[in-house]
N, C-alpha and C positions, 0 to 999 in steps of 0.2 A: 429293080436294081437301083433303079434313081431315088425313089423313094427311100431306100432304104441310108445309101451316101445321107440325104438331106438328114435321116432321122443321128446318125453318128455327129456331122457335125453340130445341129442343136447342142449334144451333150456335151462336146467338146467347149463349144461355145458359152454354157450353163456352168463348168468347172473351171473355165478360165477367168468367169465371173466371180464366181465364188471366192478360189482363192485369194484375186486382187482385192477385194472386200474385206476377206479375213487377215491379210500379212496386217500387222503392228507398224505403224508409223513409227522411224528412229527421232529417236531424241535428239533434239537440234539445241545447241546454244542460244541465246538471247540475249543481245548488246547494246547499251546504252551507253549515249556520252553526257557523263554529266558535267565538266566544264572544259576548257571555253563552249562560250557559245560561239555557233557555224556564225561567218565572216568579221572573225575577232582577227585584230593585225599583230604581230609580232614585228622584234628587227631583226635583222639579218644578223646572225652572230651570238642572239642570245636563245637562253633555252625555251621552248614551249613546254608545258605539262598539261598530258590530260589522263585526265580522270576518268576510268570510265568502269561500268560495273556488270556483272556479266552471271545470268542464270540457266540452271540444268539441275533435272533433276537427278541423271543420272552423273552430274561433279563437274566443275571445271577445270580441268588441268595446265592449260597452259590459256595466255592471252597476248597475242601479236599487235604490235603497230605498225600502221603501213602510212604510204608518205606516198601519192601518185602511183597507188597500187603494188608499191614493194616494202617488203620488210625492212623493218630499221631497228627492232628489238621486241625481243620474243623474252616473256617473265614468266616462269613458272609456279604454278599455287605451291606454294609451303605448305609442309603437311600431306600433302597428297590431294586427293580431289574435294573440291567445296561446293555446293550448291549454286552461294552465292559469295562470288567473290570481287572484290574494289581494287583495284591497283593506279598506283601513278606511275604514267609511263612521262618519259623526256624525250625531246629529237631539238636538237640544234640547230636551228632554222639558217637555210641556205638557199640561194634563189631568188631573186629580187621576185616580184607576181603572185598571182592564184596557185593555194595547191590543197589536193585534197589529202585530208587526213581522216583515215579510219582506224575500227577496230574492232579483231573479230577473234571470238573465242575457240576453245577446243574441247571436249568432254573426254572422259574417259574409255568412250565406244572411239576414239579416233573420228569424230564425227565433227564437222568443222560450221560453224553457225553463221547467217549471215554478216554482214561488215556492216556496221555503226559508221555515217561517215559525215562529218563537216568540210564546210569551207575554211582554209586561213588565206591570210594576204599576210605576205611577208613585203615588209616595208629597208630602205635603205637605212644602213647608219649614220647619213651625213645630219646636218641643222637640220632644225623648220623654215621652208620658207617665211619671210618676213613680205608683209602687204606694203609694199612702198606705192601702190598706185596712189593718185591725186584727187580728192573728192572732186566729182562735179560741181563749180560755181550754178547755185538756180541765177536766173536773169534778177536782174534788179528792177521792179518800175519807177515810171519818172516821178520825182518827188513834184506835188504840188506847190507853188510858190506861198500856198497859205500855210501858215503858222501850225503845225500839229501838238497836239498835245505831249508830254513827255510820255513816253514808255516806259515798264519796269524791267529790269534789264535781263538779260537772257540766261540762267542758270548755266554755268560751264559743264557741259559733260562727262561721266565717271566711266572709264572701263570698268566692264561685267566683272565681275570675281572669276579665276581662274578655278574649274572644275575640281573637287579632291577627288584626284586618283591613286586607287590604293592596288601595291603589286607587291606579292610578297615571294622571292627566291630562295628555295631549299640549298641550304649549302652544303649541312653533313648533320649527320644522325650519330645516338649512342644506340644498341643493342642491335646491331646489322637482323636483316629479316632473316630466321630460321636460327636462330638465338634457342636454345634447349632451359629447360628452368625445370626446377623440381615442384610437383604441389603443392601449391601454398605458399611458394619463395617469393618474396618481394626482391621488386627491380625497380631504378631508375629510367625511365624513358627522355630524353630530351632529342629538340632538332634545335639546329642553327638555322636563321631566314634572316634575309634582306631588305631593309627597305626599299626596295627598286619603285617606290611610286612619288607622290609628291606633297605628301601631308604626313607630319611627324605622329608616332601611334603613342598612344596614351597608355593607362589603366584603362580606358572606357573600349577601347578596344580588345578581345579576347580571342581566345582558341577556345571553340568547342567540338564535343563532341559528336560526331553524328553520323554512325554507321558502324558495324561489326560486335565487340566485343568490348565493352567500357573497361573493362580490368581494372575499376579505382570506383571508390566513391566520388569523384568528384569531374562532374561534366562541363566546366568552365572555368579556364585558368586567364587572370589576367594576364597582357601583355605588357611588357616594360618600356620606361618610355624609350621613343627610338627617333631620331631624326633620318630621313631621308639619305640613303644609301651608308646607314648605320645596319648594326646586324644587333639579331637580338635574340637569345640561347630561351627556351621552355622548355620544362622541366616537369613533369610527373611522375609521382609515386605510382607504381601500378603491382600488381600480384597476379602470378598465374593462375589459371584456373586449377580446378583439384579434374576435373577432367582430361586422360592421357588426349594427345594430339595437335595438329595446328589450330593457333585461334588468333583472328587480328582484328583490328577495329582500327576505325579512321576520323581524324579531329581536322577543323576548315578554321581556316582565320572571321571572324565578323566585326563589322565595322560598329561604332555606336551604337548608329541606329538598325542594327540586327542582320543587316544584308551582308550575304557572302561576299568577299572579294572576289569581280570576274574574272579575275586573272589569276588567283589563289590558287596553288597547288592542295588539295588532301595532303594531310601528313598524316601515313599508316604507321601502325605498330604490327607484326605479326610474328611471333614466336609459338616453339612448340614446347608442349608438356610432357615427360617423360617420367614416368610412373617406375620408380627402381624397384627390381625384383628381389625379393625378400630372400637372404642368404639362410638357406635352412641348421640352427643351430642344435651339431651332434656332439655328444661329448665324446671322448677320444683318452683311453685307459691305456695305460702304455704298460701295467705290470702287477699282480698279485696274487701273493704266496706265502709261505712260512718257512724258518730256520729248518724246525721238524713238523712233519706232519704227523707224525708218529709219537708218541708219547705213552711214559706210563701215569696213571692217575696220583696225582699229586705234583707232577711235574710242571713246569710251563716249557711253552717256545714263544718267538717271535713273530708276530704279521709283519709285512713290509707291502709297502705298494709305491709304485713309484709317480710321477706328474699325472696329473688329470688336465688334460688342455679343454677348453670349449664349454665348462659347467660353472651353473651357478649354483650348487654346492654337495659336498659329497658326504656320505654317511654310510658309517658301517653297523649293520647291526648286532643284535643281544648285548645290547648295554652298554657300547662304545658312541656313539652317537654320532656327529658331527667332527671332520676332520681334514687336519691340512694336508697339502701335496708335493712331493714326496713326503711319505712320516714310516714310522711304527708304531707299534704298539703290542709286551710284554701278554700275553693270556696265560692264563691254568687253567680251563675245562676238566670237570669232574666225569665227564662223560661224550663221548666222539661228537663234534660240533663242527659243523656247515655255518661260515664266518660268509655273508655276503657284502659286495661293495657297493653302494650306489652311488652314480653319478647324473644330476639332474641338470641339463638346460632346456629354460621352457616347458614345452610340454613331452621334450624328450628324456630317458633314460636311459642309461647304457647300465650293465653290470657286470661283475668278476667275482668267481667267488675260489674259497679254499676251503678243506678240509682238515680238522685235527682230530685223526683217531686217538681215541684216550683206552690202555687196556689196562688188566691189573696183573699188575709184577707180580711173579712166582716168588713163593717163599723162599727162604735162602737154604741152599742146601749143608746138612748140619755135619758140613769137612772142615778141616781147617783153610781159612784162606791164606793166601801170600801178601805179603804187603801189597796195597793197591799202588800202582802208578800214579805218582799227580797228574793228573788231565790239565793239560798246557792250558796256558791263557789264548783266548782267541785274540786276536789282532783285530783291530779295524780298520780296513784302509779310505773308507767310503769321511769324504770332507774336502775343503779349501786348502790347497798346500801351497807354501809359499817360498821364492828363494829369490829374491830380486835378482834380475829382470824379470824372472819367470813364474808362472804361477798355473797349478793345474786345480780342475774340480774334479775329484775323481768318486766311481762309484759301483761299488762292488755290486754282480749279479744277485738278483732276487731269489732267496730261495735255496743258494749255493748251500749240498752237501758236507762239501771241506773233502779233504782241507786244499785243495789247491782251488782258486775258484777265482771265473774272468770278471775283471777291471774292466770299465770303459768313465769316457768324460773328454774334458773339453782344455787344453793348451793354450798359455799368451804368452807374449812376452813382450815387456813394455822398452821400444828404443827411442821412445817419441810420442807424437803426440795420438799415433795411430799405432796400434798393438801389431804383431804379426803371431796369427791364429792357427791352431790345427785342433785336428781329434785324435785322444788319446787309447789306446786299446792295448789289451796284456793280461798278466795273471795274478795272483800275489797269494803266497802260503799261508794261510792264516794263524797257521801257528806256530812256523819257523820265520815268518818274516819273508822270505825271500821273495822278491820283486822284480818283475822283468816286464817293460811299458815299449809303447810301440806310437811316435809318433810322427803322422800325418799332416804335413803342415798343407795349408790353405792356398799359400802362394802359388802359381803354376812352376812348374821346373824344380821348387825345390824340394833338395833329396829328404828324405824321414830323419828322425830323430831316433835315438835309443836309451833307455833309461835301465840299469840293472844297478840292485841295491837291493836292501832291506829295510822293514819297517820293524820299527822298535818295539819293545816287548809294551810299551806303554802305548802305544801307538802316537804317539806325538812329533816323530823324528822318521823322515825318510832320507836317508842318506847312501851314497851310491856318485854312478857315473852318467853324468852327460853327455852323449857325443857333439864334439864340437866346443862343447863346455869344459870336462874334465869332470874332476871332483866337487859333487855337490852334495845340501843339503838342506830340504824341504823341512818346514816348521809347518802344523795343522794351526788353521789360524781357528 
């Protein structure tokens, strides 16, 4: 039995081996600070900036600064998660002493990286002390009473040259971070900065680039000249990438002779690219038909088709070709003819089509006939009618049999310098004329309009009553 216990726990202990072997180490963050450098002093009151840059393979999502181990500002990556991401962080130095400053990233596994951390010494606002102490007198020896010879006289002493120190303060930016841009859109970039050090910048001093995403041809911008707590705007032309997502990159001030400013904040740029979704173009047939579909050989009818929205161009075929929207077009088919419509945008097409059967008329039968009835004039009511204030576009159904056949279109009336609108709908006889409109104004609350009248045998004159109006009458413009 004992034996046996020993041989279980082996196994136990051979799988608990194993497994601890095979689990996958999580992906940890990895944080550096790239400036200041640990025990740079600040004053009490003004800002610090660090810089610091932070990698993962599997993204960084967010990057905290801590100030004596507590958060003082937490920045999250634009765009979503970045491998390798650079930010300037600020904290307003408070506390006269030693304090530590770190910074520590976050991944997109919620997985927290160790803390990057320096020294600062935050120093007081008041003067420099001034060195009033008294040089030590050395002793004099006794002069001998012999004659010495002349001495050449002792060169007067020069103060050292006062060290150039260069500090440069972010005051405010153009394209705030997480700025959206189409591919391939150019943008202006600029920041504002301070002279906060103590030697005036030249041209020989510049902004270069150096980290992330350059977005410009050009990796070195001079600086203008700038006296000591002057401020001075740079300005870059840049272009987003043609690639969707966040993308930033980061430019340092250098002095002449090529060294960073230690106290230089990074000035990033960081915007996202957003790739617009292509609106799929349908064309859109709102009508197509004929007066008759019916006919005898020798005869014609009418096609009518009403707006095409969304094409870039429309064509009917057997011989009619290319045509505008709304139209007609007169046919005589010698024989029953399938009239189709085409409407092309891109690579899309829509169609409609119509039929005109063609038959052959009976011979006439050999009675005598009656005189024939004049077959009325058809009316048109389908056009621009006008009657100051008021003006209708109106348009008779596609295709209508007759004779009574439905009206619609569109109402203004000008009291100003903004029309008041509606839509128009109703019937109209096409070849008594008689007219009866129905309209629909726009405005909320107000009642309909009424229109009954007739249209002239010429069709040019619609005359009738308006409610609210009285007695009116419409001219076809």
């Amino acid at each position: 039995m004992k034996h046996r216990i020993c041989q279980l726990f082996a196994l136990l202990l051979v799988a608990t081996l194993v497994l601890t072997a095979c689990a996958a180490p999580a992906s940890k963050p990895v944080t550096k600070i790239d400036s200041p450098a640990s025990n740079s002093t600040v004053t009490e009151g003004k800002e610090l900036a660090v810089q610091s840059t932070s990698t993962d393979a599997r993204g960084i999502v967010r990057v905290d600064l801590l100030v004596d181990g507590q958060v003082v500002r937490s920045d999250p990556v634009p765009g979503g998660a970045q491998t390798s991401y650079t930010v300037l962080q600020k904290w307003l130095a408070t506390g006269v002493g030693q304090h530590t400053v770190s910074v520590q990233a976050l991944n997109k596994d919620k997985v927290t990286g160790e803390r990057a951390s320096i020294t600062i010494v935050v120093v007081g606002a008041g003067p420099a002390p001034v060195n009033t102490a008294t040089p030590t007198t050395a002793p004099v020896a006794a002069t001998p009473t012999a004659t010495k010879p002349p001495t050449a006289a002792t060169p007067t002493a020069t103060a050292p040259p006062v060290p150039c120190r260069n500090v440069a303060t972010f005051i405010n930016e153009t394209i705030p971070d997480g700025t959206q841009f189409s591919p391939g859109q150019q943008f202006s970039k600029s920041w504002t900065v301070r002279n906060d050090g103590n030697c005036s910048w030249s041209a020989a001093y510049q902004l270069v680039w150096v980290g992330g995403e350059q977005m410009t041809t050009v990796s070195a911008v001079a600086v203008p000249n700038t006296a000591p707590g002057g401020t001075a705007t740079l300005v870059i032309v840049m272009t987003a990438p043609t690639q969707a997502g966040g993308h930033g990159g980061q430019w340092q001030f250098r002095d002449p002779q090529g060294a960073p400013f230690t106290t230089a904040p990074l000035l990033t740029v960081n915007i996202v690219t957003v790739v617009p979704t292509p609106v799929p173009c349908i064309p859109i047939i709102s009508g197509f038909g004929a007066d008759r579909t019916t006919i005898n050989r020798g005869e014609s009818t009418v096609l009518r088709w009403g707006k095409v929205d969304s094409a870039d161009r429309v064509e009917i075929d057997n011989g009619i070709g290319g045509v505008g929207t709304p139209g007609d077009r007169v046919v005589a088919p010698q024989q029953t003819t399938t009239y189709t419509l085409y409407a092309y945008c891109g690579g899309n097409v829509r169609t409609a089509q119509v039929t005109i059967n063609v038959v052959q008329p009976q011979p006439p039968t050999p009675v005598p006939q009656p005189t024939p009835t004049p077959v009325p004039q058809r009316r048109n009511i389908s056009g621009h009618w006008s009657a100051v204030p008021h003006s209708m576009q109106l348009q008779e159904a596609i295709g209508c049999p007759g004779p009574v056949c439905h009206v619609a279109g569109d109402y203004a009336m000008w009291t100003g310098g903004t029309p008041e609108t509606g839509q128009v709908s109703g019937t109209v006889n096409v070849y008594t004329g008689e007219v009866l409109l129905t309209i629909v104004i726009a405005r909320p609350g107000a009642p309909p309009k009424t229109f009954t009248g007739t249209l002239s045998a010429d069709s040019r004159y619609l005359t009738g009553t308006l409610s609210g109006v009285g007695a009116i009458t419409f001219v076809k413009q």
